[in-house]
C-alpha positions as CSV (number, residue, x, y, z in Angstrom):
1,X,63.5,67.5,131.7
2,X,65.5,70.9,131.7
3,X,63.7,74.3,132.3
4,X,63.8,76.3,129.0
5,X,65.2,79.9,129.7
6,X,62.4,82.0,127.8
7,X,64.2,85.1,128.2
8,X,68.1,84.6,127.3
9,X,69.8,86.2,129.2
10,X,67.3,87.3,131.3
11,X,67.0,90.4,129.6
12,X,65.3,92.1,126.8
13,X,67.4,94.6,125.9
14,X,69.5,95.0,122.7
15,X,71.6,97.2,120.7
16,X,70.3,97.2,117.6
17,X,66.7,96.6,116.3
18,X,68.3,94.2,114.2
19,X,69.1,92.3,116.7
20,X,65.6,92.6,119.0
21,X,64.5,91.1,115.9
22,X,66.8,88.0,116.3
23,X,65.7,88.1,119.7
24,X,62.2,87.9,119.2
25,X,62.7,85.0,116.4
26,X,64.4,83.2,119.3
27,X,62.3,84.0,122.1
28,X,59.4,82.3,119.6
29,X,61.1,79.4,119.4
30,X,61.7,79.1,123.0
31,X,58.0,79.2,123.9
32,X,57.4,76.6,120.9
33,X,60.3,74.3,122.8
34,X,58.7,74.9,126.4
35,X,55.3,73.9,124.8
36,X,56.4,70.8,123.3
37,X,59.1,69.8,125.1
38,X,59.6,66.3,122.6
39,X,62.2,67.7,119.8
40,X,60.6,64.2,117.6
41,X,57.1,65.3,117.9
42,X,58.4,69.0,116.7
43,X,59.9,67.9,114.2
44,X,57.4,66.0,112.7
45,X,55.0,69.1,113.8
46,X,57.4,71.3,111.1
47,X,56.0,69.6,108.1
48,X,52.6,70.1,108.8
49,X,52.3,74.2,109.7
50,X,55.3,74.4,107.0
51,X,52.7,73.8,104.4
52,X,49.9,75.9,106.0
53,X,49.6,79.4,105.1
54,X,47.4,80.2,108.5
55,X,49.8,78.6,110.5
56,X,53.0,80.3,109.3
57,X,50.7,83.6,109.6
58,X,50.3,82.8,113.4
59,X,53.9,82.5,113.5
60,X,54.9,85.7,112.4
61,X,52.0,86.9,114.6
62,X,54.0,85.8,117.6
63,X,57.1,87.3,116.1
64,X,55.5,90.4,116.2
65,X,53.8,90.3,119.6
66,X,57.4,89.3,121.1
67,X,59.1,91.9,118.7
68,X,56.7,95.1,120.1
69,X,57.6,93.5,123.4
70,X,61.6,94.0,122.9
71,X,61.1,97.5,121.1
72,X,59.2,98.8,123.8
73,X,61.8,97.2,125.9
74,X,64.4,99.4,124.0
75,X,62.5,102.7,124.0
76,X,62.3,102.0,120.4
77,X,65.9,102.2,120.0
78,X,65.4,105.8,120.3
């Protein structure tokens, strides 16, 4: 099994907001990857919380959280 980089690139800063966004989506995928490791069991995983508004709520939660993150990373792009 391969280590999953969490942080690509190991870093968290960006040009754009736009892309800290893209970032953060990634990032949130990453952690899902590193969690469970078996891209079958994922997969099969999609169709349930694809149908489940709490679920797809939690995802944009950790969207968010990861999104602040890489903002505050950025100085807020300021």
């Amino acid at each position: 099994m391969d280590a999953v980089t969490l942080v690509p690139n190991n870093s968290l800063l960006t040009a754009t907001p736009e892309e800290g966004r893209q970032l953060a989506v990634r990032m949130s995928r990453l952690i899902v990857k590193a969690t469970q490791p078996d891209a079958q069991i994922r997969e099969q995983l999609r169709e349930v919380y694809a149908s489940d508004a709490a679920m797809l709520l939690a995802v944009t939660h950790t969207v968010a959280i990861e999104f602040a993150t890489i903002a505050a990373a950025n100085n807020y792009w300021r």
